[in-house]
C-alpha positions in Angstrom: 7.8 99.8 107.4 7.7 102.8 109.4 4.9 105.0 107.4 2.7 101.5 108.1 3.3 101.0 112.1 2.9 105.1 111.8 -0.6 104.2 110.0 -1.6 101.4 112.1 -0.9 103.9 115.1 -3.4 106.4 113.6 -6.1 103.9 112.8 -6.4 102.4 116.3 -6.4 106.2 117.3 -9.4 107.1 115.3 -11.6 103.9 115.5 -13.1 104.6 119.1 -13.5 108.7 118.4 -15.0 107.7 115.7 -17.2 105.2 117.6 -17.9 108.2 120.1 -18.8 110.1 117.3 -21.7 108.4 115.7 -22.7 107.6 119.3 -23.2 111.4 120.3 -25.1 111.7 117.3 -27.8 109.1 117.6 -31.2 110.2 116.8 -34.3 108.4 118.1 -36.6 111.4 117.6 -37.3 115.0 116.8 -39.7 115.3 119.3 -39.0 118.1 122.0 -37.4 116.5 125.2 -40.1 118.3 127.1 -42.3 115.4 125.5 -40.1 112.3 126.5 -41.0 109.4 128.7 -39.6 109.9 132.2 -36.0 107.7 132.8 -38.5 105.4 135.0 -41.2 104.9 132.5 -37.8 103.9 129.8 -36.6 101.2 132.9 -39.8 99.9 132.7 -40.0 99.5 128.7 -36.6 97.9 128.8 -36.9 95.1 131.6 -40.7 94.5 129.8 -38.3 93.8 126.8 -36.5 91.9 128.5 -33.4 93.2 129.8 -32.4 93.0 134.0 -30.3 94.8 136.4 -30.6 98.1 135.1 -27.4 100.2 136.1 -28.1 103.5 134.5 -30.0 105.2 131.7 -28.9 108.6 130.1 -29.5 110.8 127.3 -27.3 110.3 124.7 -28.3 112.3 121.4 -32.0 112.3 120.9 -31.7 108.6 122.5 -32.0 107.2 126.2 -29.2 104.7 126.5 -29.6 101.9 128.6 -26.9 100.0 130.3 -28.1 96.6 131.6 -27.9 93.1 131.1 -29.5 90.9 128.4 -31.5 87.6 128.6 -28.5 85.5 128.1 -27.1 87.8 131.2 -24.3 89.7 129.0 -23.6 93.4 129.2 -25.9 95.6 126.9 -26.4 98.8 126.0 -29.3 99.5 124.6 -30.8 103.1 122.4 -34.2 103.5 123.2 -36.9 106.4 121.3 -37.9 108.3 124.5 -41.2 109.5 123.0 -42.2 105.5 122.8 -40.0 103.6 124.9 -39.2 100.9 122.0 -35.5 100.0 121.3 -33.6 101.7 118.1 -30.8 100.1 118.1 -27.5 98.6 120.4 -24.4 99.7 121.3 -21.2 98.0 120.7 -20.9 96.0 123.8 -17.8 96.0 126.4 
């Protein structure tokens, strides 16, 4: 009983470092960040594609990540390529 609560423990532990993990290693593109689209030119791909209320973009990997609100007006984050501005992929949402 013990060694599971003790494994339990651990695996709630490791779940969001390992969520962190594959987030700090996202990779949109090789290309040089020199190259990228500016933060404003990623806003503007991202409310063309339809998400609103824009709160912050950052660099996260080779990856701008978005945090805004979809269509349906729920919290999103959002990977974008920033050499093309087109989504690769979404975050687990809050």
């Amino acid at each position: 009983m013990k060694t599971s609560l003790i494994a339990a423990a651990f695996a709630l532990v490791l779940t969001p470092v390992a969520a962190l993990a594959d987030d700090e290693n996202a990779k949109c593109t090789d290309a040089a960040k020199d190259t990228w689209l500016s933060i404003d030119a990623v806003k503007a791909k991202a409310e063309a594609a339809g998400y609103k209320d824009i709160k912050k973009v950052k660099v996260e990997g080779t990856c701008y990540e978005v945090y805004a609100f979809d269509k349906e007006g729920n919290k999103a984050e959002v990977l974008f390529n920033p050499s093309t501005g087109e989504k690769a992929g979404d975050e687990a949402g809050e």
